[in-house]
C-alpha positions, 0 to 999 in steps of 0.5 A: 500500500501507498503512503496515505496522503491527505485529500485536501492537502495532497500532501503526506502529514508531517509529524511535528519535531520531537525537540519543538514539542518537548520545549512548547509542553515544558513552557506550558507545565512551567509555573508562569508559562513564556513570560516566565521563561522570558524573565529566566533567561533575561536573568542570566544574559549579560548582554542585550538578547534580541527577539529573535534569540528569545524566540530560538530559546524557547521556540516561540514568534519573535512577535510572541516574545516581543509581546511578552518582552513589551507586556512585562516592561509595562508591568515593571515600571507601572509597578515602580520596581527596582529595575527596568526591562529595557530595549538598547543596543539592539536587544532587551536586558534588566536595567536598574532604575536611573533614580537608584544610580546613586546607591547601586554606584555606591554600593559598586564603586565603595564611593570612588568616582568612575565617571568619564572626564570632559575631555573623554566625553568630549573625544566620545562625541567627536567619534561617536558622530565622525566613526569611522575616524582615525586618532590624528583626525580626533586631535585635529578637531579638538585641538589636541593629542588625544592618545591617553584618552582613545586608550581610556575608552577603549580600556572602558570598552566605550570605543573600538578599533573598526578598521584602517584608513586605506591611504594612510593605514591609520587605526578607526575607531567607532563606538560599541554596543556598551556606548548604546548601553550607556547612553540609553540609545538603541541604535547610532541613528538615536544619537540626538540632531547636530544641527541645533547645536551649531552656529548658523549661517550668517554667523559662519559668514561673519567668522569667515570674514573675520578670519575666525572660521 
């Protein structure tokens, strides 16, 4: 005999991956089902997680999980916890609450400062906003050597090297997923309009003839 083939599909069944039913009827037996699946593995990733990983993990729609992700943030911060679930940097992670910043840095940093200087800041700026971009051309736009500050933000993990300059075969430097982190921004294309910023026309043509632009 043939294989039985169903008449309205015309197609033999295909039974359903072992690996997928045992993960969909463990999310169904665990206390809390996908939401508290989502929440365990929030709980031990050190880096932002996308949906899309979220998904692979426990077998689900990107857009299943990004539902539970969008539910859970809003029960977190209608409930004033602690912590916040937060979108940055391309994927979702805990975050604590900016209004406790002060007592987890004191309870992290025993009360010494680790906070960048202005002039790393500043270096900050002008990569996050030129990258790719060479250190010479850094120092050429601020007006100094900046070769003790690129090495401090790369030690903090702020900046890294993204490539050569063909001509000359200098190091570029662009931010990282930790500088998203850090400033609370999910992707470059957040970093806020340059433009407001800057001095308008008529006053770059009064500096020009003044030989001051």
């Amino acid at each position: 005999m043939g294989e039985h083939v169903d008449d309205q599909q015309g197609e033999p069944a295909q039974p359903a991956d072992e690996g997928e039913q045992a993960v969909a009827l463990a999310l169904d037996d665990l206390p809390g089902g996908a939401r508290a699946a989502v929440e365990a593995v929030l709980m031990v990733v050190d880096e932002p997680v996308t949906e899309e990983a979220l998904a692979a993990a426990l077998q689900l729609s990107p857009q299943d999980v990004g539902a539970v992700l969008d539910e859970l943030a809003q029960e977190y911060a209608h409930a004033e916890r602690g912590f916040t679930l937060r979108r940055l940097g391309g994927g979702w992670r805990f975050y604590s609450r900016p209004e406790h910043a002060p007592v987890v840095e004191r309870f992290l940093l025993g009360g010494q400062q680790a906070r960048l200087t202005q002039a790393a800041l500043e270096t900050l700026a002008v990569i996050a906003y030129r990258q790719p971009i060479s250190r010479a051309r850094i120092g050429a736009i601020r007006g100094v050597n900046v070769d003790g500050v690129v090495r401090t933000l790369l030690a903090r993990g702020m900046v890294t090297e993204v490539g050569q300059d063909p001509p000359a075969g200098a190091v570029l430097y662009g931010t990282t997923d930790l500088f998203l982190q850090r400033m609370g921004l999910d992707s470059l294309d957040d970093l806020p309009a340059l433009a407001p910023y800057l001095p308008s026309a008529e006053v770059l043509e009064e500096l020009a003839a003044e030989g001051l632009a």
